[in-house]
N, C-alpha and C positions, 0 to 999 in steps of 0.2 A: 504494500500500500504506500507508505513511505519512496518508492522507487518509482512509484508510478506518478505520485506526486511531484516528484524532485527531478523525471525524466533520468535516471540512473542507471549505468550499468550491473545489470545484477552478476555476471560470470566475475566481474572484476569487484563485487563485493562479497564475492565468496572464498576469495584469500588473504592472507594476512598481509598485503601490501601495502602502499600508504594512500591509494585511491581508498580504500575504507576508512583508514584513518582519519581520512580529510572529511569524510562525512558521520562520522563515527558518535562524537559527540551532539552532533545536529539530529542524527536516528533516534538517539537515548533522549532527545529532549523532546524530539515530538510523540514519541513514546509513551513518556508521562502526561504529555497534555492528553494521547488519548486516552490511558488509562485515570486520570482525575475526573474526566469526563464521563466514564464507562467502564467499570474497571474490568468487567466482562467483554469488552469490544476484541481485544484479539482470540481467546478462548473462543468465540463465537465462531470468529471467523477460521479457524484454525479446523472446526469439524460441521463446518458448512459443506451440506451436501455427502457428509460421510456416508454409507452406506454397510461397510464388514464388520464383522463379525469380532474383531478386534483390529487394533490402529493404534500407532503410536504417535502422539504427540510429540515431539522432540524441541528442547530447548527453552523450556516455559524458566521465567526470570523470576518471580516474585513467589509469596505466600498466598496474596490474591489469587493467582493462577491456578495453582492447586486447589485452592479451598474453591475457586468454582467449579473444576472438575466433581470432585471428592460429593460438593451440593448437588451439583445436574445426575452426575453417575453413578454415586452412591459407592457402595461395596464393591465394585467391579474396576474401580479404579486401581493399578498398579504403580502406585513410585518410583522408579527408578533413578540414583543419582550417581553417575558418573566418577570418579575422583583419579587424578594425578598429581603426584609429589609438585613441590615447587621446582624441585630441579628439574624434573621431566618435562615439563612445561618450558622450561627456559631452554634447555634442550631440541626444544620444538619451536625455538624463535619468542616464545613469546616475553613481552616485556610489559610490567607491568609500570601504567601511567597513572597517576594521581588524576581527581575527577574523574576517572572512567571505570579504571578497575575496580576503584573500592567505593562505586557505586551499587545504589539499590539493583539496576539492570544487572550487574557482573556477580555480585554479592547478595542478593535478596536471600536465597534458599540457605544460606548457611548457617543459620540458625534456626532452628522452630517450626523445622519440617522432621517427622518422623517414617523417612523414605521405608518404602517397603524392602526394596532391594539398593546394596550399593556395590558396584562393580570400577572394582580400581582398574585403570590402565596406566602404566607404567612402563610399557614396553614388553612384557613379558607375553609374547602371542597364544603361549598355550595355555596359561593360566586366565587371560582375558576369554579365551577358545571356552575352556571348561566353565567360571562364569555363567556367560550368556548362556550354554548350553542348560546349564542348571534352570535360568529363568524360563527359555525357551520351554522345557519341560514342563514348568510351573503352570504356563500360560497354556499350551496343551491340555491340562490336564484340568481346568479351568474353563473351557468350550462348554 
């Protein structure tokens, strides 16, 4: 939405380059005006038109986010949250910038969410492999 507004390249804000960057803080600010406005507005639009049987939301930033899920879908909502060391990350390029990162958008979930599942990645493929395959079964097994 933000991209379509802004006329943006989307392939070029899907790497860590500094075409993101340059819009980077501008996203995260129109972001909160829509969610002060609407705090449901991206949730919404995110399973607009869903249709299967199960679907993953990927990348939800705040408590809000959750907690409209968790209201709309009740029990059948699964948590999942991701985590990598700092080094791994920095490893991976990434740098952390003041205003951004330790923003509510970067940092919302890090406190006060009680994730169902958390799956570290850290580089180690086959233990990330075994992991997912665990949830995978869960989610199976859950149908």
């Amino acid at each position: 939405l933000f991209l379509q507004e802004h006329g943006l390249n989307f392939q070029r804000l899907l790497d860590a380059s500094a075409y993101k960057e340059t819009f980077r803080q501008d996203m995260i600010r129109w972001g909160e005006e829509k969610r002060r406005a609407d705090p449901g507005f991206f949730c919404r639009a995110a399973v607009e038109g869903a249709l299967h049987p199960v679907w993953v939301v990927s990348d939800t930033r705040r408590l809000s986010d959750v907690e409209w899920f968790r209201d709309v879908y009740g029990d059948v909502v699964q948590t999942v949250r991701v985590v990598a060391t700092e080094e791994t990350r920095k490893r991976r390029n990434w740098v952390f910038v003041t205003g951004v990162d330790d923003a509510e958008s970067e940092c919302g979930l890090d406190q006060g969410v009680a994730f169902d599942w958390v799956i570290t990645n850290d580089g180690d493929e086959l233990a990330l492999g075994e992991q997912l395959e665990t949830l995978l079964q869960s989610l199976h097994r859950s149908l």
